[in-house]
C-alpha positions in Angstrom: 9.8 208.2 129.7 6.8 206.2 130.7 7.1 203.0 131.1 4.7 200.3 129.0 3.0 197.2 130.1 1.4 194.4 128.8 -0.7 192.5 131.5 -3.3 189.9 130.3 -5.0 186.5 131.8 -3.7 183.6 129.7 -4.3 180.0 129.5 -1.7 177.6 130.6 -1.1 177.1 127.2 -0.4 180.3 126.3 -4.1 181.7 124.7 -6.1 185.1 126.1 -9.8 183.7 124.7 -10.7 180.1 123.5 -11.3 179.3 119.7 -14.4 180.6 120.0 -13.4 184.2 121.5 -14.7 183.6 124.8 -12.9 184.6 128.0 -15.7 183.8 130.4 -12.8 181.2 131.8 -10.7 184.7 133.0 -13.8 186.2 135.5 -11.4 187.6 138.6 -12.5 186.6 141.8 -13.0 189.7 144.5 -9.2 189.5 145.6 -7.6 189.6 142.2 -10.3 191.9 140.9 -9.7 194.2 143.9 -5.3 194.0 142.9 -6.9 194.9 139.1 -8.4 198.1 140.7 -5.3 199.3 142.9 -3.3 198.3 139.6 -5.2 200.5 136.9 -5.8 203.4 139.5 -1.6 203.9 138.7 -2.1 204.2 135.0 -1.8 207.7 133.7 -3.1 206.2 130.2 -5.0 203.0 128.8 -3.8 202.1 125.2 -7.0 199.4 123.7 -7.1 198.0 120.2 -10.7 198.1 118.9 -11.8 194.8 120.6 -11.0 195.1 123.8 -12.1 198.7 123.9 -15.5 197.4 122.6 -15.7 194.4 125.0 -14.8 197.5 128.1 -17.2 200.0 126.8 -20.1 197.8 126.0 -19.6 197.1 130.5 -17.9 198.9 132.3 -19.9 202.3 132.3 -23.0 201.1 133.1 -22.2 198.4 135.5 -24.9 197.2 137.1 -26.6 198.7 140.7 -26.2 195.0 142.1 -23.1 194.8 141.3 -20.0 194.3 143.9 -18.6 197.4 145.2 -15.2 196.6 143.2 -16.7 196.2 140.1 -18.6 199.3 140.6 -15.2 200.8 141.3 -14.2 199.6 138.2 -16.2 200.7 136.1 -15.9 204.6 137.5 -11.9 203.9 137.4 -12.2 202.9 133.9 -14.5 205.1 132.4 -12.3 207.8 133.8 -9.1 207.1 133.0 -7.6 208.8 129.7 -7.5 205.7 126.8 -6.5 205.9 123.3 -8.2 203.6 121.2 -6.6 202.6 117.9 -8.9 201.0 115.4 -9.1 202.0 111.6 -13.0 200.9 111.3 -14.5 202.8 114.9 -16.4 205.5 113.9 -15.9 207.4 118.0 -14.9 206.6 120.7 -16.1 207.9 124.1 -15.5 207.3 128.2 -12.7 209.6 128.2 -10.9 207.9 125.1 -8.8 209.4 121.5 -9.1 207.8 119.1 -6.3 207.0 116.6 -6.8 205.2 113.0 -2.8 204.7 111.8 1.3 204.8 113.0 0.1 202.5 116.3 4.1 202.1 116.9 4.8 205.9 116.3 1.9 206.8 118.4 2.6 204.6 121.0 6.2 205.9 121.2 5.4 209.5 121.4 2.9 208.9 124.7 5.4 206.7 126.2 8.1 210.3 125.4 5.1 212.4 126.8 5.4 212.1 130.2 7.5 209.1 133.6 4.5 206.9 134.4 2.9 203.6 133.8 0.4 203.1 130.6 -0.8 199.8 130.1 -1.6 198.1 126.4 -4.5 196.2 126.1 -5.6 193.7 123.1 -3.7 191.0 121.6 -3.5 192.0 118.4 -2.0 195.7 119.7 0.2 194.7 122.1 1.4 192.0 118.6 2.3 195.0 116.6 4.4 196.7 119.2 6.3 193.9 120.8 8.5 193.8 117.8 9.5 197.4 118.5 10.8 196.9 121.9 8.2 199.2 122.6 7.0 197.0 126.1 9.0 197.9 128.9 7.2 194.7 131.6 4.8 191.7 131.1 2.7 190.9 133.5 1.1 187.4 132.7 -2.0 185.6 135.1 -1.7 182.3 134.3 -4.9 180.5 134.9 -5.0 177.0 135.1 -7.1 175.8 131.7 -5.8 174.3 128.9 -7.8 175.8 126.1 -5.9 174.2 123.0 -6.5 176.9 120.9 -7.3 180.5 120.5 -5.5 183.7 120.1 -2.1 183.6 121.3 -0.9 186.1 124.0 2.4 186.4 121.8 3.6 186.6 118.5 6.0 184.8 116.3 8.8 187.1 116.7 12.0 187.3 114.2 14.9 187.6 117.3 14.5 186.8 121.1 13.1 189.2 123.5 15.5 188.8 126.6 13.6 189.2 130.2 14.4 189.5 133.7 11.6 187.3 136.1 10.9 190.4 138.9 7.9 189.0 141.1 5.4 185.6 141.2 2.7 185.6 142.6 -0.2 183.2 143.8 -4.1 184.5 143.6 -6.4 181.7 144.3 -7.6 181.9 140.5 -4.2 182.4 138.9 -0.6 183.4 139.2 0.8 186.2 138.0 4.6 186.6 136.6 5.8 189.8 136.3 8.5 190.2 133.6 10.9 193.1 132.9 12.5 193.4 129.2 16.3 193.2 129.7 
């Protein structure tokens, strides 16, 4: 079974983009960008909820010429990768991606059957509606230092605990990143 992960830049106070949507306060700096790269070249599968797909597509296959070498990788290790996009209003999808309009938590748990590797949700609002389900196996959380006081939250309110196991911290010089294993 492959195992699932939800790994996103959050605020101190536990939000992924300010009240206004932004997330201009999450740019990597070439050493965690770099750890982003080596990271997502594991993935056998990218799982995106329509805005975060939208947000990736709209950059990261036509990054610019001037751009750094590792965002260039990027971009190439990005549009590659296999994604499946789940959004009821896209009309396509493209870069390598499915698309998928319903049954998020049945979908997701028959790709996590289909194969032993790592996939990696990405969106908020996805990675809400399968938390519930047990469905993520390890949380990986950069924890920038901003207070934003507002914004989406990385979690949801959830009905019972979630039990996890702390398995590595560690220290970029823009964040820190806490890796968490469900119990």
């Amino acid at each position: 079974m492959r195992k699932l992960i939800y790994g996103i830049t959050v605020s101190l106070d536990g939000y992924i983009n300010d009240r206004d949507g932004r997330i201009d306060w999450t740019e990597p700096d070439d050493e965690l960008h770099q750890f982003h790269n080596d990271r997502y070249r594991e993935l056998e599968v990218g799982i995106h909820g329509r805005r975060l797909y939208e947000l990736m597509a709209d950059y990261w296959p036509t990054v610019p010429a001037d751009a750094s070498p590792i965002m260039r990788e990027f971009g190439e290790l990005w549009t590659n990768k296999p994604k499946v996009v789940f959004s009821r209003t896209l009309p396509e999808v493209h870069w390598n991606s499915r698309l998928v309009r319903d049954n998020a938590v049945e979908e997701v748990r028959a790709i996590k059957a289909d194969g032993d590797g790592v996939i990696e949700v990405g969106g908020a609002d996805l990675a809400a509606s399968l938390i519930p389900h047990n469905l993520i196996d390890e949380y990986q959380v950069y924890i920038a230092p901003v207070l934003l006081g507002g914004g989406t939250p990385m979690f949801p309110a959830l009905e019972k605990r979630i039990p996890l196991r702390l398995v590595e911290t560690r220290q970029f010089s823009t964040v820190t990143l806490q890796r968490y294993v469900v119990e």
